[in-house]
Each structure stands twice: as C-alpha cells, then as structure tokens.
N, C-alpha and C positions, 0 to 999 in steps of 0.2 A: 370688966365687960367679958361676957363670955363668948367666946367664937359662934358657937351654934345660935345665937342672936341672930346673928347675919342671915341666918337661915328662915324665911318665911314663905312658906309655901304659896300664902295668899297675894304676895305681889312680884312674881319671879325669882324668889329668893334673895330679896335687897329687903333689909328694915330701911325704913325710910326714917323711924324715927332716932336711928344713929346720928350721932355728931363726927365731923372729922377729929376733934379730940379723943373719943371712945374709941376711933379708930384706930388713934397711933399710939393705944397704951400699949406699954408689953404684954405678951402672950404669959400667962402663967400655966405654976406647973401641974395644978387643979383643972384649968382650960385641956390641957393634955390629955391629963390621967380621965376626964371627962369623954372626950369626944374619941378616943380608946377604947371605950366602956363599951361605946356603942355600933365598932365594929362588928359585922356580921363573921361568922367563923365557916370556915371550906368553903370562900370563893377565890376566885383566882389568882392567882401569882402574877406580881409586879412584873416587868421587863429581868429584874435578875434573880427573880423566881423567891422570893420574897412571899410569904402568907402574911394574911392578917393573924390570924392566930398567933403567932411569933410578940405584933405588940401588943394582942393580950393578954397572953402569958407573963408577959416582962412588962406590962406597965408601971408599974411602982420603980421597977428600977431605970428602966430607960426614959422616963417621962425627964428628972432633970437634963439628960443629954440632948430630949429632941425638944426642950424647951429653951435651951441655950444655944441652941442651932438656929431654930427659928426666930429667934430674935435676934441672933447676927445677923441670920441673913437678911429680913427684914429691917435694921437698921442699915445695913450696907448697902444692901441693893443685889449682891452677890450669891450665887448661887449656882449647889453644883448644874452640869450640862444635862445630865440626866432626870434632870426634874424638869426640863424644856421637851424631853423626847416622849414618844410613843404611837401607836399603832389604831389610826382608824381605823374601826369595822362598821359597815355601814348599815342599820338596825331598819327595816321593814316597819314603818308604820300601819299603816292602810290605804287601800281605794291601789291605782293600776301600780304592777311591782316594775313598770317599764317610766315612769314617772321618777326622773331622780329626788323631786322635789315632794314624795310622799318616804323619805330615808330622813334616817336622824344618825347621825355620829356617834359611836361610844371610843372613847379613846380607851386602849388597854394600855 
C-alpha cells in the first residue's frame, strides 16, 4: 500500500476503501523515495531550518534511513519530541477578519 492512498481529495483526505490491515503494513522504501519525489523545492524551513530540497537531493540515499525510522517509530509508538512541536500561524480565509472562526491554522 502506498502512503499517498491515504490521500483523497474527494472525502477529506481518508480512503475509506482502506482496511485496517493495509494500514499496519510496513512503510517501504519505494513509499519514501515516492512521496520525496513530490516535494515542492524553496519552501520553508522546518523548525531546525531543515529544506525540502535536502530530501530531494538525497532521496536514494536517505530513503532506507527514513524508512527504518518510520517503521520503528510506528511499530513502537515512540518518537522523537520534535515531531510533536510547531508553530501555529493563523491563515485568513474569508468574509470579517475580526471573526476568529473565518482563520484556518497552518502549523510551521
């Protein structure tokens, strides 16, 4: 199964036709080097200033480490602090800008 599955525009981004078994396969390292691919290049910098550009330059090589990562951590439950952290900015949709409930969250 491939991660970007998950991804369906048409119903909130949940395949519904997933099973919990497709769920709990392992991530592979095609799944990686995939969804890699389709990073956008010169946008922002993570929290420790981290580009995307970096895993697409290095996909081939760092794909087996961050497929062995994610599948520990996903097996254990474990994972680093820093993947819990980040910074809401609060994104203007439309209609009054004094309306907290017309903002959408992007977390950096």
């Amino acid at each position: 199964m491939e991660i970007l599955k998950l991804l369906d525009k048409s119903n909130d981004g949940l395949d519904s036709d997933l099973t919990t078994e497709q769920l709990d396969t392992p991530i592979t390292i095609n799944e990686i080097i995939k969804v890699l691919s389709q990073l956008k290049r010169n946008k922002s910098a993570d929290l420790n200033s981290v580009v995307a550009d970096f895993f697409i330059d290095s996909k081939q090589f760092i794909s087996p480490f961050l497929c062995s990562i994610c599948n520990h951590s996903f097996n254990t439950g474990i994972y680093p602090e820093s993947w819990s952290k980040g910074t809401i900015i609060p994104i203007h949709k439309k209609g009054d800008p004094n309306n907290p409930t017309n903002y959408r969250g992007i977390t950096m």
